[in-house]
LUMBA-642075 format. One line per 4 residues: number of its first residue (from 1); their letters; for each residue x, y, z of C-alpha. Coordinates in nm, 3 decimals, decimal comma. Each point is the difference from the previous one (the first is absolute). Last residue first. Layout:
LUMBA-642075
NUM> a> X:Y:Z; ...;
//
This chain:
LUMBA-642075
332> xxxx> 5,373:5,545:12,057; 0,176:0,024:-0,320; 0,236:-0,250:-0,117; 0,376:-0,013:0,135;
328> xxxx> -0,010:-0,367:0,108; -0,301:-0,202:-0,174; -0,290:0,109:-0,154; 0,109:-0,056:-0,380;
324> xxxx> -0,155:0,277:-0,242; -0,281:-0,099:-0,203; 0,031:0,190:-0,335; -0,274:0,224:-0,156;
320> xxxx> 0,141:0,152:-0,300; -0,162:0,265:-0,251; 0,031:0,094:-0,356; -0,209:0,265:-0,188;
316> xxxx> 0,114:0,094:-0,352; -0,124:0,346:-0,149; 0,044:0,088:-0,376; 0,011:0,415:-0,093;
312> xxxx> -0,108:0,221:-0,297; 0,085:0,332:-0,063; -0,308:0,170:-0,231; 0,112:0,322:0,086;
308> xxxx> 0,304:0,070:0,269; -0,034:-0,007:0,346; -0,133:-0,004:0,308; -0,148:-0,295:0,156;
304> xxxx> -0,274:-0,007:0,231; -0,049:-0,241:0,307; -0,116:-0,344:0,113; 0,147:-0,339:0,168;
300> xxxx> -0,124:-0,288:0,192; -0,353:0,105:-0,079; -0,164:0,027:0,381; -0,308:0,228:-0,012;
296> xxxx> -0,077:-0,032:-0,369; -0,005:-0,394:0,044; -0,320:0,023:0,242; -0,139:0,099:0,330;
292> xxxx> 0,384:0,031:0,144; 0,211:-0,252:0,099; 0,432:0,014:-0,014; 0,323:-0,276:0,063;
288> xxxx> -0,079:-0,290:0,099; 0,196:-0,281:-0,084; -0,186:-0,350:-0,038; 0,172:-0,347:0,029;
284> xxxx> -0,072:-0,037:0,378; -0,345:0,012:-0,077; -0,272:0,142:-0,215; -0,333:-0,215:-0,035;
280> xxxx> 0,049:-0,209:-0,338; -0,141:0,002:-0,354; 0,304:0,091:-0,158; -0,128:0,294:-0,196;
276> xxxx> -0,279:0,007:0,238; 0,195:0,086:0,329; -0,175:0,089:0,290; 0,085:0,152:0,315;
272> xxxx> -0,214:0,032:0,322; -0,019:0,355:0,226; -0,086:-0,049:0,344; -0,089:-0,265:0,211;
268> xxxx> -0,321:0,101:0,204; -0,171:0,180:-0,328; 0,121:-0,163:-0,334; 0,125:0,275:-0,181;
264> xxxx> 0,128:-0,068:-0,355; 0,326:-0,013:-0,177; 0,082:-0,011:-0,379; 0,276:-0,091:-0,210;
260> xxxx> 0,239:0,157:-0,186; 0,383:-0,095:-0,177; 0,317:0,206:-0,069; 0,236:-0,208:-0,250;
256> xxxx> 0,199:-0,374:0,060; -0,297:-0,148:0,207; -0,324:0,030:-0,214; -0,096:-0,287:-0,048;
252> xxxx> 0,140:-0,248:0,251; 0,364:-0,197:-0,020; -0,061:-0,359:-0,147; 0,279:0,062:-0,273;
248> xxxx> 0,254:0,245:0,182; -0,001:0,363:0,007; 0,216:0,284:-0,141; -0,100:0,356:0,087;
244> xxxx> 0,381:0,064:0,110; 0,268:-0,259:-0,151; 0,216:-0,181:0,225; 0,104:-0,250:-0,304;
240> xxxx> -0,167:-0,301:0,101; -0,276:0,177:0,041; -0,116:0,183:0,271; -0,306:-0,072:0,245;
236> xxxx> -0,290:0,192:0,046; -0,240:0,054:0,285; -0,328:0,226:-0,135; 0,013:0,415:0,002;
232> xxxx> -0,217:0,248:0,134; -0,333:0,168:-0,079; -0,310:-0,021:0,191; -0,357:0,166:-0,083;
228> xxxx> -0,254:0,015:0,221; -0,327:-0,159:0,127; -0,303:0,081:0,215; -0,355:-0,221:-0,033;
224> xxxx> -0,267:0,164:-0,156; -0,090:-0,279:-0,197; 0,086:0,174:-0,342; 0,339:0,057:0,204;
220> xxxx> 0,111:-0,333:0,015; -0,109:-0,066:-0,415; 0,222:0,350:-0,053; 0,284:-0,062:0,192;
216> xxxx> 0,018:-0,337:-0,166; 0,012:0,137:-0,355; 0,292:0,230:0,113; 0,184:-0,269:0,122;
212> xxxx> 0,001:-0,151:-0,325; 0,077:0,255:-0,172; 0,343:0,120:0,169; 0,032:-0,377:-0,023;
208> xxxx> -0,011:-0,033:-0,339; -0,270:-0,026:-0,289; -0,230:-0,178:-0,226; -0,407:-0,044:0,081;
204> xxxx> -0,040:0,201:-0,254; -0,312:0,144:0,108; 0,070:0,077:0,356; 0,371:0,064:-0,102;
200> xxxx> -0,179:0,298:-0,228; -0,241:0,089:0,273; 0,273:0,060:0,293; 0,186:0,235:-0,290;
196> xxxx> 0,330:-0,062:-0,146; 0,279:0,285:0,064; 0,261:-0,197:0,185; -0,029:-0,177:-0,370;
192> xxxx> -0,207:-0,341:-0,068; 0,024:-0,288:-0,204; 0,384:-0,084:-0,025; 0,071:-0,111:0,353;
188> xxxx> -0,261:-0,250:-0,018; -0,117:-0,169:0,268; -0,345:-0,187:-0,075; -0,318:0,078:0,224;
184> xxxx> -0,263:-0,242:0,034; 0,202:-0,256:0,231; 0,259:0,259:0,214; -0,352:0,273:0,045;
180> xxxx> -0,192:-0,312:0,104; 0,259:-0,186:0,255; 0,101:0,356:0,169; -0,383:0,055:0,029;
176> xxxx> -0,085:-0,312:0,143; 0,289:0,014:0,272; -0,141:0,358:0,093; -0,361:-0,094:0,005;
172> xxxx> 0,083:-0,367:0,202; 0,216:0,243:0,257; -0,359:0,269:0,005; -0,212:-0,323:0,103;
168> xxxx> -0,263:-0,004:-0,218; -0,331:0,144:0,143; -0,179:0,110:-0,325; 0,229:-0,056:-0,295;
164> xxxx> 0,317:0,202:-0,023; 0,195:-0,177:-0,285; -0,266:0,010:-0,265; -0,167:0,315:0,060;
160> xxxx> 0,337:0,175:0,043; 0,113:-0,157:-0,403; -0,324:0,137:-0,120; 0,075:0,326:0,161;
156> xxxx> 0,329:0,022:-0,161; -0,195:0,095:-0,302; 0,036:0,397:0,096; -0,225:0,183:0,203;
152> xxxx> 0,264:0,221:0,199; 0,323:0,112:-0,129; 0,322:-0,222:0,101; 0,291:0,213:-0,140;
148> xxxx> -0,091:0,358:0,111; -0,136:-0,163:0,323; -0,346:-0,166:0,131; -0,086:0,075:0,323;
144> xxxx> 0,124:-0,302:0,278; 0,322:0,036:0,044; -0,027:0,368:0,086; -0,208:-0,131:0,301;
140> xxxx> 0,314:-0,166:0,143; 0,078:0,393:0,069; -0,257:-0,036:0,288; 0,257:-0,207:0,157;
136> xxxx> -0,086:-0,319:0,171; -0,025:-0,037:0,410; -0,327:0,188:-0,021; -0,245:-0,280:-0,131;
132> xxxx> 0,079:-0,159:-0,305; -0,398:-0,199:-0,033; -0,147:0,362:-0,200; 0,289:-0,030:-0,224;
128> xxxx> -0,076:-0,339:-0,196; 0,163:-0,284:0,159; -0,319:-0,137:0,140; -0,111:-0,060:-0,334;
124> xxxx> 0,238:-0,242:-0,061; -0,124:-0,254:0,243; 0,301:-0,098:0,238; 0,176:-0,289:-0,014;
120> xxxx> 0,336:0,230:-0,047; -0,080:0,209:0,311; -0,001:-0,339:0,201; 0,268:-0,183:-0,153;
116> xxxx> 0,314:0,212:0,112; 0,178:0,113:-0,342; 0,377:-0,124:-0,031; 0,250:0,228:-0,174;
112> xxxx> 0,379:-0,102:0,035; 0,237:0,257:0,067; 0,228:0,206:-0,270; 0,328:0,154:0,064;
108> xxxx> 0,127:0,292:-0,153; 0,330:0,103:-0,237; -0,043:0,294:-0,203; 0,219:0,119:-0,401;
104> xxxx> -0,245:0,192:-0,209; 0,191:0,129:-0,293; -0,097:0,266:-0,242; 0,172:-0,013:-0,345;
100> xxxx> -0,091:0,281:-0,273; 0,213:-0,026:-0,340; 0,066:0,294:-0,264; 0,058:0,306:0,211;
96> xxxx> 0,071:0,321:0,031; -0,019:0,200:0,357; -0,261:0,035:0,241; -0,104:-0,310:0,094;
92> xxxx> -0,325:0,054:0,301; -0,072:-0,349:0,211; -0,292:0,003:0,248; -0,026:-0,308:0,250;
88> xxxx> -0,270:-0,161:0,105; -0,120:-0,139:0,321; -0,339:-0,120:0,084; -0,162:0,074:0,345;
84> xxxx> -0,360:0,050:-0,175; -0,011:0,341:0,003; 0,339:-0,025:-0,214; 0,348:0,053:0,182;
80> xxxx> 0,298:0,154:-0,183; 0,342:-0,050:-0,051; 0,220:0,263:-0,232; 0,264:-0,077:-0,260;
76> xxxx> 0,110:0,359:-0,175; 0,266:0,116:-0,253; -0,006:-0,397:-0,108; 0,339:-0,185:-0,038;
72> xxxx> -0,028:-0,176:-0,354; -0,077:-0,214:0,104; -0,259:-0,078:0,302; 0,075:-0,192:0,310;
68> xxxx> -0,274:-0,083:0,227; 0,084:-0,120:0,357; -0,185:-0,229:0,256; 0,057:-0,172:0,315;
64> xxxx> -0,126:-0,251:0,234; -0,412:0,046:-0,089; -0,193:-0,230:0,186; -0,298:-0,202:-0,139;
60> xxxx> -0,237:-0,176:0,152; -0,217:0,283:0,176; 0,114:0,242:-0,265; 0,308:0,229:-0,066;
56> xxxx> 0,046:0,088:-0,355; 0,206:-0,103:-0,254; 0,127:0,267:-0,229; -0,072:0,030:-0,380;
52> xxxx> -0,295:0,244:-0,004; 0,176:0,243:-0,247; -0,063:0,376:-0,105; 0,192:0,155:-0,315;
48> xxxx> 0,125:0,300:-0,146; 0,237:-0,020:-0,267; 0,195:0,271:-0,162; 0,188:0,084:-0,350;
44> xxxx> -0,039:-0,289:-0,185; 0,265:-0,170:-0,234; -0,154:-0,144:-0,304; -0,137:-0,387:-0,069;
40> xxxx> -0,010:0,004:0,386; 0,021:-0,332:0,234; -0,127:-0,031:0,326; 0,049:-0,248:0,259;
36> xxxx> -0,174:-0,107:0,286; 0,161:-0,224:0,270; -0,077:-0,128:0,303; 0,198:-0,206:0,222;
32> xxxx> -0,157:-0,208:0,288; 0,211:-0,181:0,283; -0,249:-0,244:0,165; 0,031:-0,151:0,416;
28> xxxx> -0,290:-0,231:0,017; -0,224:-0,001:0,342; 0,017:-0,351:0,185; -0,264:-0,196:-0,010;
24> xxxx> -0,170:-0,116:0,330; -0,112:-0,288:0,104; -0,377:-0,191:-0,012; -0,216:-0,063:0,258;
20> xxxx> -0,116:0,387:0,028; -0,109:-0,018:-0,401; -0,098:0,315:-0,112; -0,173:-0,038:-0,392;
16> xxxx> 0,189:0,056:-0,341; -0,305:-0,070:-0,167; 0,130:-0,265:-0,302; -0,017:0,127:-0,353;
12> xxxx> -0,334:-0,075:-0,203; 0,000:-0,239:-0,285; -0,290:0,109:-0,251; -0,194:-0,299:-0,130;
8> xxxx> -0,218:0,016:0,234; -0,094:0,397:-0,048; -0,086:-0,124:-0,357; -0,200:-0,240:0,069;
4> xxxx> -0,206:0,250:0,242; -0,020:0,258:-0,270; -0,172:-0,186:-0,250; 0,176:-0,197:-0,294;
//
């Protein structure tokens, strides 16, 4: 089958294009709750840790409140702002312990995300840096160079020659890569570690969204356009019982644990979001919380343990992402 029958078989998400006919959408109120727990085969002594778990301000998304509990009560809990405007937050347990639990608890509000029609019909190529001009960042450029997770010359060339032919439109390249890396690549929670290389999934062809978007940061920067890394979390719902990290049948993949996606700059509209786990452009259902140049910028949560030999620990990840009701009494 050659390449073009197998584009045409691909179904591409719809271009969430600006529409001045039609009305507007009101921005969705979410609570989120995070939670990461540890468990340790023997007590441990200390725990040092780093975690990206707070939602961050962005042009559609505001940020109402946040708070992170940990147990057992950290000797320290500090903020702290990355180069790129992220927030983390640095834990230190001091005393004994056999279980770690850090909770996220936020509540923001999330706008619609419509891309005006002229930037998006543009040729790709005149997204590339040298067409920016001085209104974007020269720290956009950091987007572009490859990263410790998305090295250079690696086989997600041959997926970039395929999606960014000579004088596509750069919204047809996007909605053709979401479609190709959701068709050819299988999710599979089971095939790859937070450790997996961009040339094993590559070859595999197995993965999860962590992967996913890291194959499409590499195929959008072998064209030398700029693209980063996004974590956050997907719209939930709980179950019957109220349980966290519980989702119903039909929900998308990825939405009861952390999730990724990438975003890339389209000059004269900004940055545009992609999701090819659920091959969809991000909207009202996405969370952001963190970007960086790849997954080692943003993990949700890293640090060292201290304790004794060959103590082994299980981690569970459960999140929530409930629509709150907008009527009286809900956030402004």
């Amino acid at each position: 089958m050659s390449e073009h029958d197998q584009s045409a078989q691909r179904t591409r998400p719809l271009i969430p294009l600006r529409d001045d006919e039609a009305g507007t959408v009101e921005p969705v109120h979410y609570r989120v709750h995070h939670l990461t727990s540890y468990r340790y085969a023997k007590p441990v002594s200390r725990n040092f840790g780093r975690a990206h778990i707070e939602p961050r301000a962005t042009p559609h998304q505001r940020v109402l409140s946040h708070e992170v509990v940990v147990d057992p009560a950290p000797a320290r809990l500090t903020a702290h702002t990355d180069f790129y405007g992220n927030s983390s937050t640095y834990l230190l347990v001091d005393t004994p312990h056999s279980q770690l639990d850090v909770h996220s608890h936020a509540r923001v509000t999330v706008a619609e995300r419509r891309y005006p029609i002229e930037p998006m019909s543009r040729p790709w190529e005149q997204c590339t840096p040298e067409h920016w001009g001085s209104l974007l960042p020269d720290s956009g450029l950091d987007f572009v160079h490859p990263s410790p997770r998305i090295p250079a010359g690696t086989a997600a060339q041959e997926i970039s020659a395929e999606v960014f032919t000579p004088g596509r439109a750069i919204g047809e390249c996007l909605a053709d890569l979401t479609a190709l890396i959701h068709t050819d690549f299988t999710y599979d929670s089971a095939a790859t570690t937070v450790s997996s290389t961009l040339e094993e999934v590559l070859a595999a062809r197995h993965g999860v969204c962590q992967d996913f978007s890291h194959v499409g940061l590499a195929a959008v920067r072998a064209a030398g356009l700029a693209a980063r890394y996004v974590s956050g979390y997907l719209r939930t719902a709980p179950s019957a019982g109220g349980a966290l990290g519980t989702a119903p049948v039909g929900e998308m993949i990825g939405s009861a644990a952390s999730h990724a996606w990438l975003s890339v700059l389209v000059p004269g509209t900004g940055w545009v979001d992609i999701d090819p786990t659920n091959r969809t452009f991000v909207d009202q259902r996405f969370v952001t919380t963190a970007w960086g140049r790849d997954y080692a910028d943003v993990p949700p949560l890293k640090g060292i343990v201290v304790g004794p030999p060959g103590a082994s620990s299980t981690l569970s990840v459960a999140v929530g992402v409930v629509p709150e009701e907008t009527g009286a009494g809900s956030p402004e």
